[in-house]
Biopython code that builds the backbone (N, CA, C, O; Angstrom):
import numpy as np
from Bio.PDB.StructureBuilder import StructureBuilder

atoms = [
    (1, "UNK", "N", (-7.469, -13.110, -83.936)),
    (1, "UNK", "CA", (-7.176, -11.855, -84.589)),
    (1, "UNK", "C", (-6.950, -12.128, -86.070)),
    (1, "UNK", "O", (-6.192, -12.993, -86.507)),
    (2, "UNK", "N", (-7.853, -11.115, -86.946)),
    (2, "UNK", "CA", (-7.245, -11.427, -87.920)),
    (2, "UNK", "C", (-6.281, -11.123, -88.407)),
    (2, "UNK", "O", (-6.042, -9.960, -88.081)),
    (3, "UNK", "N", (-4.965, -11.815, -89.529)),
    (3, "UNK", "CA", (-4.152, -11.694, -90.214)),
    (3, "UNK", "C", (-4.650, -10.385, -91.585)),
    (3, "UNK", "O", (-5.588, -10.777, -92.279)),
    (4, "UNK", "N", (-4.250, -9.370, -91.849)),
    (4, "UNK", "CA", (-4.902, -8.770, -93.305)),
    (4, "UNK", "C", (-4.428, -9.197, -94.247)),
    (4, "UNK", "O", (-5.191, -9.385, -95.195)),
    (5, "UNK", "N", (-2.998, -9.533, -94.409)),
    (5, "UNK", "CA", (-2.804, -9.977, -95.609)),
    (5, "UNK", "C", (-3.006, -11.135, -95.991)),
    (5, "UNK", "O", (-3.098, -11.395, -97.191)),
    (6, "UNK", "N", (-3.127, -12.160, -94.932)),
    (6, "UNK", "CA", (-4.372, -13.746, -95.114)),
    (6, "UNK", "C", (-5.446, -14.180, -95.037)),
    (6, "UNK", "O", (-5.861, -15.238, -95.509)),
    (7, "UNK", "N", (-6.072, -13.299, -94.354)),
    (7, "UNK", "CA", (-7.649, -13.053, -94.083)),
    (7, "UNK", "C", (-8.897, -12.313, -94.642)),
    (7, "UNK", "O", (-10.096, -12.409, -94.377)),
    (8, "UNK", "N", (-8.256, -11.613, -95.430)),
    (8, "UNK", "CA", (-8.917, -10.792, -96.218)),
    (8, "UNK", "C", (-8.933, -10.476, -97.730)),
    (8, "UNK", "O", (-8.345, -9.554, -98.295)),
    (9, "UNK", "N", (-9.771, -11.483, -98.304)),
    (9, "UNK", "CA", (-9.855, -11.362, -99.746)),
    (9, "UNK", "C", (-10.761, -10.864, -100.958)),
    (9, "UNK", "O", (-11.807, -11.503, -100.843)),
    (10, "UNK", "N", (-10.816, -10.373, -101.607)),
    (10, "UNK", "CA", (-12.214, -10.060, -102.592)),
    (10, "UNK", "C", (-12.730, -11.258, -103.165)),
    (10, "UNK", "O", (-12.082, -11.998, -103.905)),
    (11, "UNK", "N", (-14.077, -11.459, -102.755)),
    (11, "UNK", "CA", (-14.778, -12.519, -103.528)),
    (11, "UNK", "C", (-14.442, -13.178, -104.672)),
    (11, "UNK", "O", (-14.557, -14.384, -104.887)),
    (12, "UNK", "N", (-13.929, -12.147, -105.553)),
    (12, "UNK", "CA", (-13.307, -12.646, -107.144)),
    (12, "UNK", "C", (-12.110, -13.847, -106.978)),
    (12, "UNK", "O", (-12.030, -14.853, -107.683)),
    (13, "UNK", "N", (-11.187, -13.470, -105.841)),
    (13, "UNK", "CA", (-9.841, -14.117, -105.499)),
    (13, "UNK", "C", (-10.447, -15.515, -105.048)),
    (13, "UNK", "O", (-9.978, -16.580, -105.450)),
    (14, "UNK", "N", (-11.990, -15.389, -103.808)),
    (14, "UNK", "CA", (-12.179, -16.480, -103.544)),
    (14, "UNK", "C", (-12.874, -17.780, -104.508)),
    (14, "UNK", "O", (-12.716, -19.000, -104.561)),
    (15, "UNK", "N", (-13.661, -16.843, -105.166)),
    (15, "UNK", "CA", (-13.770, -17.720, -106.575)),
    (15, "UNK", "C", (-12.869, -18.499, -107.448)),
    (15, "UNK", "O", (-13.398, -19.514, -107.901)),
    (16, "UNK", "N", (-11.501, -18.265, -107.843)),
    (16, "UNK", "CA", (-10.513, -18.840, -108.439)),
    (16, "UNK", "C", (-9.679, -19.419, -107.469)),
    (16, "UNK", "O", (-8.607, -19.849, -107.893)),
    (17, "UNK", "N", (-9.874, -19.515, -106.460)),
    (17, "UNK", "CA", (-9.024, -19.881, -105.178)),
    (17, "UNK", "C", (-9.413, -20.609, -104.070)),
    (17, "UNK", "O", (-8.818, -20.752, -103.002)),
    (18, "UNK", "N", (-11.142, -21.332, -104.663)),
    (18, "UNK", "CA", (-11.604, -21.943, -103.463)),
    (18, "UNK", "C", (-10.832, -23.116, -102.666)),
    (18, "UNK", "O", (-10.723, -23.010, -101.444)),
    (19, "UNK", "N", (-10.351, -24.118, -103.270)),
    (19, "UNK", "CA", (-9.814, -24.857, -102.781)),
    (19, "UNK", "C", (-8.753, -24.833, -101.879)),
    (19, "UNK", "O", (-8.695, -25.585, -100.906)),
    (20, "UNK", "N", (-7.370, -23.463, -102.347)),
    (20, "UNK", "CA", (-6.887, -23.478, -101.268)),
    (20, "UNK", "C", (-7.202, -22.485, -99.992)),
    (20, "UNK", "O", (-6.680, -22.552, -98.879)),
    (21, "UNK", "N", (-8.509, -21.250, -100.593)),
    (21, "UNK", "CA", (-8.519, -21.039, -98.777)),
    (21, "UNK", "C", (-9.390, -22.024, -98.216)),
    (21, "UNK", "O", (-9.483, -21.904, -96.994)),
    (22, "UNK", "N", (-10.093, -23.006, -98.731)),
    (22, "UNK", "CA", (-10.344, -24.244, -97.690)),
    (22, "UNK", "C", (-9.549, -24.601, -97.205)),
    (22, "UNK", "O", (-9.787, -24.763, -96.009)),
    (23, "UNK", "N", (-8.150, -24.972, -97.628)),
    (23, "UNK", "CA", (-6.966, -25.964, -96.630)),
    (23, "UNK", "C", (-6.551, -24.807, -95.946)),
    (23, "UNK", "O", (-6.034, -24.946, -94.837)),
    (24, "UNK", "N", (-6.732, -23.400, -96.558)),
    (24, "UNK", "CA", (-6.014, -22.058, -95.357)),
    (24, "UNK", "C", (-6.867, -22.378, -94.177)),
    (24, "UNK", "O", (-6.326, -22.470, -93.075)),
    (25, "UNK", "N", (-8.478, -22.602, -94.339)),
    (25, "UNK", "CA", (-9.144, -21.881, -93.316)),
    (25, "UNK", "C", (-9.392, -23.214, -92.622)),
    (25, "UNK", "O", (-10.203, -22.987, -91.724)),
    (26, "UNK", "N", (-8.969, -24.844, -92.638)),
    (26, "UNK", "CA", (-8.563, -26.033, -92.343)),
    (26, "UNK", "C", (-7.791, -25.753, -91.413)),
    (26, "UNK", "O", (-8.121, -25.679, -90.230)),
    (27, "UNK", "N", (-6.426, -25.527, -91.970)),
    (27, "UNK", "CA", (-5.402, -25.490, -91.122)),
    (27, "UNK", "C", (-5.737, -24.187, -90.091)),
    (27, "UNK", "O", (-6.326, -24.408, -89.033)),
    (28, "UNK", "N", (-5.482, -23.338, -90.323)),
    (28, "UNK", "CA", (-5.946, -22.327, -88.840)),
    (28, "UNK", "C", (-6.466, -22.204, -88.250)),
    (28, "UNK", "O", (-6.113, -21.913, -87.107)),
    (29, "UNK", "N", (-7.726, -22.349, -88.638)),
    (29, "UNK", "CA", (-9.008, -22.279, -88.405)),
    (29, "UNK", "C", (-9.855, -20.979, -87.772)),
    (29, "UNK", "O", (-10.579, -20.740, -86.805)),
    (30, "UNK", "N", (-9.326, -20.327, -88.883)),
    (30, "UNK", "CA", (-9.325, -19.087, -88.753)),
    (30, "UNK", "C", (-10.458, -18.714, -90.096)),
    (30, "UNK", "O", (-10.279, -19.379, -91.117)),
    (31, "UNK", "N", (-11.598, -17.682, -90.110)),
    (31, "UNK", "CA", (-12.675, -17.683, -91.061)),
    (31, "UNK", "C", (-11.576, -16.682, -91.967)),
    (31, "UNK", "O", (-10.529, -16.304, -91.441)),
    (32, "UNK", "N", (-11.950, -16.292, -93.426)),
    (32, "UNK", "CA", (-11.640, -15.310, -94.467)),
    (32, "UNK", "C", (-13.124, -14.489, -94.308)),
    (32, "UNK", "O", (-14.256, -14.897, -94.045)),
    (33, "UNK", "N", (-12.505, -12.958, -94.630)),
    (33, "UNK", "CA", (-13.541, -11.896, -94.748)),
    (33, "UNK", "C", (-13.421, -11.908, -96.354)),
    (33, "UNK", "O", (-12.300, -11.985, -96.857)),
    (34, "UNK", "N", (-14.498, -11.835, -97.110)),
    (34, "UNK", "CA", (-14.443, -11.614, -98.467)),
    (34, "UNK", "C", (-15.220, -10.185, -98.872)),
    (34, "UNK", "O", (-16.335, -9.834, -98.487)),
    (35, "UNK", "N", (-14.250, -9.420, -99.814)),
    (35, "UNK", "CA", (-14.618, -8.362, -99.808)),
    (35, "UNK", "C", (-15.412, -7.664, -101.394)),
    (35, "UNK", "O", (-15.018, -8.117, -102.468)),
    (36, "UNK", "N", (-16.300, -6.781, -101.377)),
    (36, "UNK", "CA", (-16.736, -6.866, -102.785)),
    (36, "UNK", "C", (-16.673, -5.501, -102.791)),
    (36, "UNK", "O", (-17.090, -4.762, -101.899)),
    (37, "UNK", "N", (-15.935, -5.052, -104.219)),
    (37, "UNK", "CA", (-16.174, -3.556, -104.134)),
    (37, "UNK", "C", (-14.832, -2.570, -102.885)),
    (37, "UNK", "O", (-14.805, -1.378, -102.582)),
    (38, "UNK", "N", (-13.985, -3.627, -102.494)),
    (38, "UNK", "CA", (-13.047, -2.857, -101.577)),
    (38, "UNK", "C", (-13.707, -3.220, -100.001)),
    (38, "UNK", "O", (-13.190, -3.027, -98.901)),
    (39, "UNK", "N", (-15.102, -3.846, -100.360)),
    (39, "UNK", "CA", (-15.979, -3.544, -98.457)),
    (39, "UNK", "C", (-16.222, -5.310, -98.142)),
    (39, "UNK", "O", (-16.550, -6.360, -98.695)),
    (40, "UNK", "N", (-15.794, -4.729, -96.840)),
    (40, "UNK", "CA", (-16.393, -5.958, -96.221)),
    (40, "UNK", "C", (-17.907, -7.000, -96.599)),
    (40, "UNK", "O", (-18.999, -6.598, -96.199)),
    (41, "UNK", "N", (-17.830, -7.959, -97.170)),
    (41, "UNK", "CA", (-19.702, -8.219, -97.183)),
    (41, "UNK", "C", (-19.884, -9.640, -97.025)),
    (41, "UNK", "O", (-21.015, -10.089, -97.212)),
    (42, "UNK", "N", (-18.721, -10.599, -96.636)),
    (42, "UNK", "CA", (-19.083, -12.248, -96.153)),
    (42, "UNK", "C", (-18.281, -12.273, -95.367)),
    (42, "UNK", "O", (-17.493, -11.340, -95.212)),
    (43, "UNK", "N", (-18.266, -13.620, -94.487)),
    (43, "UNK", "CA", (-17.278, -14.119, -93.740)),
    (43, "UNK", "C", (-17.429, -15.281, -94.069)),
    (43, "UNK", "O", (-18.535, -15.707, -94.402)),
    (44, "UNK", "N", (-16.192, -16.132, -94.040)),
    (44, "UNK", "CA", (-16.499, -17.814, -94.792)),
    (44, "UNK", "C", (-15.217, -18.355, -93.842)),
    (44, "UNK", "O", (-14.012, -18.122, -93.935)),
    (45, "UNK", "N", (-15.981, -19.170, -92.895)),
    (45, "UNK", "CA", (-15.188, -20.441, -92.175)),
    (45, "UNK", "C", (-15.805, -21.616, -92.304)),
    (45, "UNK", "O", (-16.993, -21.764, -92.591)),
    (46, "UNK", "N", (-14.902, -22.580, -92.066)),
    (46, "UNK", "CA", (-15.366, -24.066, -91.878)),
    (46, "UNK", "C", (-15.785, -23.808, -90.651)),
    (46, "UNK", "O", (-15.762, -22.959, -89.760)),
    (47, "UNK", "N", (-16.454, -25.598, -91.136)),
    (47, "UNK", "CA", (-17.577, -25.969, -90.421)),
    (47, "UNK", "C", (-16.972, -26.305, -89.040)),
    (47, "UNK", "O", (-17.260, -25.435, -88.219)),
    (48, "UNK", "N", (-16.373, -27.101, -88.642)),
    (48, "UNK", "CA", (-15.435, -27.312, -87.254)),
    (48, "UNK", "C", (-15.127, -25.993, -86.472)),
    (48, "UNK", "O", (-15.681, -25.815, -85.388)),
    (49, "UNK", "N", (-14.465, -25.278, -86.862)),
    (49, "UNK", "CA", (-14.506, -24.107, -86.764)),
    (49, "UNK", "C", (-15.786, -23.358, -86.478)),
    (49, "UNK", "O", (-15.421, -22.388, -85.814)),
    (50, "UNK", "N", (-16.589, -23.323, -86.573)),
    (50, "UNK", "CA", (-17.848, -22.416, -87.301)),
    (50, "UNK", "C", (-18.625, -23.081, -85.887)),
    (50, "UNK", "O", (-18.871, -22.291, -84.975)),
    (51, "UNK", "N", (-19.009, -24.557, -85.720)),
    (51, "UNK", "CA", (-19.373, -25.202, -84.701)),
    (51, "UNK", "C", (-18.771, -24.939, -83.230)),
    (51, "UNK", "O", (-19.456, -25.165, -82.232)),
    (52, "UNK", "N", (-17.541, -24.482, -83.153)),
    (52, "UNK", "CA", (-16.667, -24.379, -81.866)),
    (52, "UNK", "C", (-17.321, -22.792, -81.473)),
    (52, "UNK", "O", (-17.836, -22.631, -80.367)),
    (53, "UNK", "N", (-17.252, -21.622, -82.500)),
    (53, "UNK", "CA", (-17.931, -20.865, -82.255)),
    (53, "UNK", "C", (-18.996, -20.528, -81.501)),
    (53, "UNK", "O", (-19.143, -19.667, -80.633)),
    (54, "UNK", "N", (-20.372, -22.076, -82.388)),
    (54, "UNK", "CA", (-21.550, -21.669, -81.922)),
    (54, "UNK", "C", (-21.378, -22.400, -80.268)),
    (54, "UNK", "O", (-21.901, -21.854, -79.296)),
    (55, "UNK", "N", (-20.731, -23.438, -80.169)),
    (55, "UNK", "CA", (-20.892, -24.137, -78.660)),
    (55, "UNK", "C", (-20.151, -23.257, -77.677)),
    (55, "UNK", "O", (-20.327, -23.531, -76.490)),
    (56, "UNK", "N", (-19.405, -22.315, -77.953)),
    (56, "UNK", "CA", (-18.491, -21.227, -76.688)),
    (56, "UNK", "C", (-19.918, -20.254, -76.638)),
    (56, "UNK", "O", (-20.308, -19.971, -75.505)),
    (57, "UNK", "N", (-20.678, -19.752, -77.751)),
    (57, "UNK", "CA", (-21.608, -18.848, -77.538)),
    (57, "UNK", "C", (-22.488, -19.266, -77.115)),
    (57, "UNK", "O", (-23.171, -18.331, -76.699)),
    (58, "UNK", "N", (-23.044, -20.362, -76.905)),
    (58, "UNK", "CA", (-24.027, -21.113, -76.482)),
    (58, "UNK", "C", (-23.214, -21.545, -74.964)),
    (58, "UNK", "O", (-24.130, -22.195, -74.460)),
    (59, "UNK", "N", (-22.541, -21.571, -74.352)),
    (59, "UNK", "CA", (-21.898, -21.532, -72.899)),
    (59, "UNK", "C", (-21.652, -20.228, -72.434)),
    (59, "UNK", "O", (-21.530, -20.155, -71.212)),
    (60, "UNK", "N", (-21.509, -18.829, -73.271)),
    (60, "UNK", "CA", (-21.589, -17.813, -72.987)),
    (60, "UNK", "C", (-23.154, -17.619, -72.007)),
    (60, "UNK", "O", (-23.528, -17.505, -70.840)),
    (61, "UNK", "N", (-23.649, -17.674, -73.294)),
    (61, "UNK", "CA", (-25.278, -17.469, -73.074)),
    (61, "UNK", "C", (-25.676, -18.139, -72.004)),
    (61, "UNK", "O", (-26.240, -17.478, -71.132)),
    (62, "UNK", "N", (-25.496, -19.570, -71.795)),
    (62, "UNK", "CA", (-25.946, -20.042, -70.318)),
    (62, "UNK", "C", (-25.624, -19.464, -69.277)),
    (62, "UNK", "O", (-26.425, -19.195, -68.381)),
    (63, "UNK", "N", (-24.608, -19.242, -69.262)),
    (63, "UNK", "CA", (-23.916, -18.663, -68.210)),
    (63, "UNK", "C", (-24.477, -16.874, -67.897)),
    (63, "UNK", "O", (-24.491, -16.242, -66.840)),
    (64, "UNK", "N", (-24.788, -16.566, -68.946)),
    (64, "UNK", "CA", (-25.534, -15.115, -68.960)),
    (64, "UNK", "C", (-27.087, -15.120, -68.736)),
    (64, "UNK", "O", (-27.788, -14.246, -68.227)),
    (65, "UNK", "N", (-27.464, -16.447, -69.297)),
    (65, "UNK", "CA", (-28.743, -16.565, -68.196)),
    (65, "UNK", "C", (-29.255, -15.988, -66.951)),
    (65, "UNK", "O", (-30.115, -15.140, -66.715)),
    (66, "UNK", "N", (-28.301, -16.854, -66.061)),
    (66, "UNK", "CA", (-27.952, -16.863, -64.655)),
    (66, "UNK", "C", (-27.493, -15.886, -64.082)),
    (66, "UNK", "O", (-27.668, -15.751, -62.872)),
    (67, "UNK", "N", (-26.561, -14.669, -65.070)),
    (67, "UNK", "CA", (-26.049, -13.985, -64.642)),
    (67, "UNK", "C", (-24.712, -13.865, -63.597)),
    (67, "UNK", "O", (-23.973, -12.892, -63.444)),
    (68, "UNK", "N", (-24.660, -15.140, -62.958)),
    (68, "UNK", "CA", (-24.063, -15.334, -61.808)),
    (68, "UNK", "C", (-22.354, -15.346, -62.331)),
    (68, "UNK", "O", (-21.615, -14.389, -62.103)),
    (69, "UNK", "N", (-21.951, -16.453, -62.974)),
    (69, "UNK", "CA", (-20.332, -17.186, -63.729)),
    (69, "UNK", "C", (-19.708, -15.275, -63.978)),
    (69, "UNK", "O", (-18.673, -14.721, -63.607)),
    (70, "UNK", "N", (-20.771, -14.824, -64.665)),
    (70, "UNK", "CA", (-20.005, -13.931, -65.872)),
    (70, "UNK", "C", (-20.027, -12.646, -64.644)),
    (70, "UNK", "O", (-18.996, -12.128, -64.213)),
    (71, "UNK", "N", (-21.074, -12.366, -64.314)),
    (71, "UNK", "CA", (-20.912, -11.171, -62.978)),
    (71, "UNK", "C", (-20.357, -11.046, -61.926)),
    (71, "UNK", "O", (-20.062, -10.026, -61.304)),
    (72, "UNK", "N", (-20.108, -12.728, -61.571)),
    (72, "UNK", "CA", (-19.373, -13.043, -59.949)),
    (72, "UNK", "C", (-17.701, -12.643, -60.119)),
    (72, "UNK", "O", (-16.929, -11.975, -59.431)),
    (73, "UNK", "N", (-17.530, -13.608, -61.735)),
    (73, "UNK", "CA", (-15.980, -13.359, -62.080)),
    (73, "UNK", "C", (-15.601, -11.640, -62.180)),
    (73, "UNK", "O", (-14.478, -11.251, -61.858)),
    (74, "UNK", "N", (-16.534, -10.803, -62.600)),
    (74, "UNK", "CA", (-15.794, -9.674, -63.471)),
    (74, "UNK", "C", (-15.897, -8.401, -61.715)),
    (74, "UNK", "O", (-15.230, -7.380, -61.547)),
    (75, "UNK", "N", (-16.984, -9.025, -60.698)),
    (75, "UNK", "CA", (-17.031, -8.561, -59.396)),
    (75, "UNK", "C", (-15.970, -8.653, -59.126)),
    (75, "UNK", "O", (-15.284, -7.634, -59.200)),
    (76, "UNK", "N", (-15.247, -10.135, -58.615)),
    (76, "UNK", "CA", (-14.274, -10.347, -58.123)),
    (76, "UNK", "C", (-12.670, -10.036, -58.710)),
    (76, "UNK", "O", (-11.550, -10.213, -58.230)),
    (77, "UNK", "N", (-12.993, -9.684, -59.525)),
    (77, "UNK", "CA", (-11.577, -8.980, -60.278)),
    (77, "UNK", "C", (-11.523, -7.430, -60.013)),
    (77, "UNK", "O", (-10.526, -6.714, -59.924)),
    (78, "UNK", "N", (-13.144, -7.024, -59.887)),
    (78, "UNK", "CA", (-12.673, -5.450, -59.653)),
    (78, "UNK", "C", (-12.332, -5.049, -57.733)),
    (78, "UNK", "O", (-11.781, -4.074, -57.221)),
    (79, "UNK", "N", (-13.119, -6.633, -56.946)),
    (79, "UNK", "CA", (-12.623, -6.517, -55.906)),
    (79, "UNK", "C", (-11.187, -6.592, -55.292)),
    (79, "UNK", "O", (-10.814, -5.872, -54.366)),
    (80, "UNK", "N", (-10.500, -7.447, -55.845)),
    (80, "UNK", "CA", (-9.082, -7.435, -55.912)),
    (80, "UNK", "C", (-8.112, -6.289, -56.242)),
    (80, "UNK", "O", (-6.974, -6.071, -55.826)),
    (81, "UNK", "N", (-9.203, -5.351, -57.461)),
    (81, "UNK", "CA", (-8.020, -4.364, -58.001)),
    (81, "UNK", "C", (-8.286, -3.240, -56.661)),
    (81, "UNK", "O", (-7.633, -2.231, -56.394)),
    (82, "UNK", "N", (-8.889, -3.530, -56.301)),
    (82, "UNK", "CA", (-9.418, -2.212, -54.739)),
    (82, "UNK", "C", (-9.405, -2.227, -53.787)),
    (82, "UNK", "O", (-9.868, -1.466, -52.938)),
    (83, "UNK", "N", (-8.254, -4.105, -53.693)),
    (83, "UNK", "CA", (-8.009, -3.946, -52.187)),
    (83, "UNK", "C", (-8.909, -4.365, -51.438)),
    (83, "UNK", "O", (-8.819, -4.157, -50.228)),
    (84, "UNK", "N", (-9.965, -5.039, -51.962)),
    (84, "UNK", "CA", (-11.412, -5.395, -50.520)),
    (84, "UNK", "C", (-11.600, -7.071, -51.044)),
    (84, "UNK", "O", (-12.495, -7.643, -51.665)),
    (85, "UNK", "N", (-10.427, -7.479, -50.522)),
    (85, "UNK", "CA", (-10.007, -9.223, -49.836)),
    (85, "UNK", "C", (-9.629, -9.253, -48.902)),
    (85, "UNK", "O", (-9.024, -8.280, -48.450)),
    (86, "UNK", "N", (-9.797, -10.267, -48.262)),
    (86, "UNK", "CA", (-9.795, -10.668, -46.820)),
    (86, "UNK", "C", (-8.624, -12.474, -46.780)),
    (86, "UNK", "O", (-8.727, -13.453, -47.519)),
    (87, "UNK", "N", (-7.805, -12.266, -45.803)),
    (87, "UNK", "CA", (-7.433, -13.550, -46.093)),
    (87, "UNK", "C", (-8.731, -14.723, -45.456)),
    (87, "UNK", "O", (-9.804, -14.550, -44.879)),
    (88, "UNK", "N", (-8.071, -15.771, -45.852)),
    (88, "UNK", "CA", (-8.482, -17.109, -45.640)),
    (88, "UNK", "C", (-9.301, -17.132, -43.980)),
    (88, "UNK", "O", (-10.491, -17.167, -43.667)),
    (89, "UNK", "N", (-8.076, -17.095, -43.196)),
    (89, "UNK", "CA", (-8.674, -17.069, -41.757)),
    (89, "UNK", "C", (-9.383, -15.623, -41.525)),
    (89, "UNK", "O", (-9.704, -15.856, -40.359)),
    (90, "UNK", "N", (-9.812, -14.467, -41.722)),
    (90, "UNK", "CA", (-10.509, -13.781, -41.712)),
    (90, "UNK", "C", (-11.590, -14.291, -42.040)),
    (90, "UNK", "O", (-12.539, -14.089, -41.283)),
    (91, "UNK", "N", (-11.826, -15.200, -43.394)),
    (91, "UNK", "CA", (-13.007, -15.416, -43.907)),
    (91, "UNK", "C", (-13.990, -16.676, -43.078)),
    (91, "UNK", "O", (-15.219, -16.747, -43.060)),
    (92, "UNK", "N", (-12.984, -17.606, -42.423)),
    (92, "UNK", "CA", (-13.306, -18.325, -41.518)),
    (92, "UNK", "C", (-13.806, -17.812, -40.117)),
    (92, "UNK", "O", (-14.764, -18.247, -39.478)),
    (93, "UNK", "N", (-13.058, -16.921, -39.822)),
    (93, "UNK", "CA", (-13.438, -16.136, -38.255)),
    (93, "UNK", "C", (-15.324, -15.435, -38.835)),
    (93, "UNK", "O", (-16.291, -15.662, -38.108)),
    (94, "UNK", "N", (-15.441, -14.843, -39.830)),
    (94, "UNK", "CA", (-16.368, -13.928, -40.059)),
    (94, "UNK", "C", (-17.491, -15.358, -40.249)),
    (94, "UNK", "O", (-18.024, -15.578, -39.162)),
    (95, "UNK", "N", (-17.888, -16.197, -41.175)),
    (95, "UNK", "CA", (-18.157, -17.495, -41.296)),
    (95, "UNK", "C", (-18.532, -18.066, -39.913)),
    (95, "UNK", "O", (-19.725, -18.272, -39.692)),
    (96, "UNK", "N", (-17.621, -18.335, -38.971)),
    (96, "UNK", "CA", (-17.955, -18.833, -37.732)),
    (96, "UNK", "C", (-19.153, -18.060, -36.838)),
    (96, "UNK", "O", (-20.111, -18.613, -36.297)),
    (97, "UNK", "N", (-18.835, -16.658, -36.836)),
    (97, "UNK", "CA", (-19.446, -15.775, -36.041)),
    (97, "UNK", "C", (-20.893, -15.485, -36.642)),
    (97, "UNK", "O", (-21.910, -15.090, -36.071)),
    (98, "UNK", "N", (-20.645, -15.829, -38.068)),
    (98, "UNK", "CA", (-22.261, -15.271, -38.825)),
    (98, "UNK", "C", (-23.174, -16.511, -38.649)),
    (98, "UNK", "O", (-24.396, -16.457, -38.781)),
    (99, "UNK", "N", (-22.402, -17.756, -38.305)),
    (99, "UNK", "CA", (-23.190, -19.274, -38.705)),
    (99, "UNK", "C", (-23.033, -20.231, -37.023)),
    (99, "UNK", "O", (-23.313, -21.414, -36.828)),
    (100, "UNK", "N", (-22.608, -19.419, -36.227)),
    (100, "UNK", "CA", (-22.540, -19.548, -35.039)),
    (100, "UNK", "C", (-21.706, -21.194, -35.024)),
    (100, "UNK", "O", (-22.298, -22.140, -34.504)),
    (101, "UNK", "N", (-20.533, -21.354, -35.544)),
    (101, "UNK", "CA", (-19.986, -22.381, -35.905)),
    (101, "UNK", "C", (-19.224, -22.274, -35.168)),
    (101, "UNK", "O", (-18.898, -21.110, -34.938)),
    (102, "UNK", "N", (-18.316, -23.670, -34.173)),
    (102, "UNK", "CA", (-17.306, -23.240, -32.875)),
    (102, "UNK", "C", (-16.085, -24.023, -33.963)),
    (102, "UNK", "O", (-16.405, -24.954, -34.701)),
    (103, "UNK", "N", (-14.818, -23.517, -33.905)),
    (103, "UNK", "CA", (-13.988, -24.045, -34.259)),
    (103, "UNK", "C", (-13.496, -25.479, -33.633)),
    (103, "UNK", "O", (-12.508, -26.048, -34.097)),
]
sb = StructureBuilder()
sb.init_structure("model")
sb.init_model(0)
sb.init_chain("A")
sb.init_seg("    ")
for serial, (resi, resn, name, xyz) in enumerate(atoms, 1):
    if name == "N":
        sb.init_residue(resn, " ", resi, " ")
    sb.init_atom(name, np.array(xyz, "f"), 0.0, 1.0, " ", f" {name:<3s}", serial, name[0])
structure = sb.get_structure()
């Protein structure tokens, strides 16, 4: 989340000030929005930072490939909120009977 009163600066500020929002955006690791004119128009993070980004979106994306990680999880959360779980030995009894498995 961003901070506004640390995160958000006009280009001009970042110009006379590069050095320390590098150690700001070091230490948090949190990007600055730089603003021109009052408006939003860059975002500037380090590189460590910036890299952690692209490798979570790039595990997003695999996983959205497949469809399976990201659809199975957000299934099974709305199955829970509605009450349609089964315990453990239910799931074993149903399992046995579908796979003709003898205990």
């Amino acid at each position: 989340m961003l901070n506004m009163s640390r995160d958000i600066h006009s280009l001009s500020s970042f110009k006379r000030n590069t050095l320390e929002f590098l150690q700001q955006m070091k230490q948090t690791g949190k990007p600055v929005v730089l603003t021109v004119n009052g408006k939003a128009e860059l975002v500037v993070q380090d590189a460590e930072s910036y890299q952690k980004l692209l490798d979570a979106l790039e595990r997003l994306e695999a996983m959205s490939t497949t469809g399976y990680a990201y659809a199975g999880i957000k299934q099974g959360l709305e199955d829970v909120e509605a009450g349609r779980t089964s315990t453990l030995r239910e799931f074993e009894q149903e399992m046995q009977q579908k796979y003709g498995i003898s205990s």
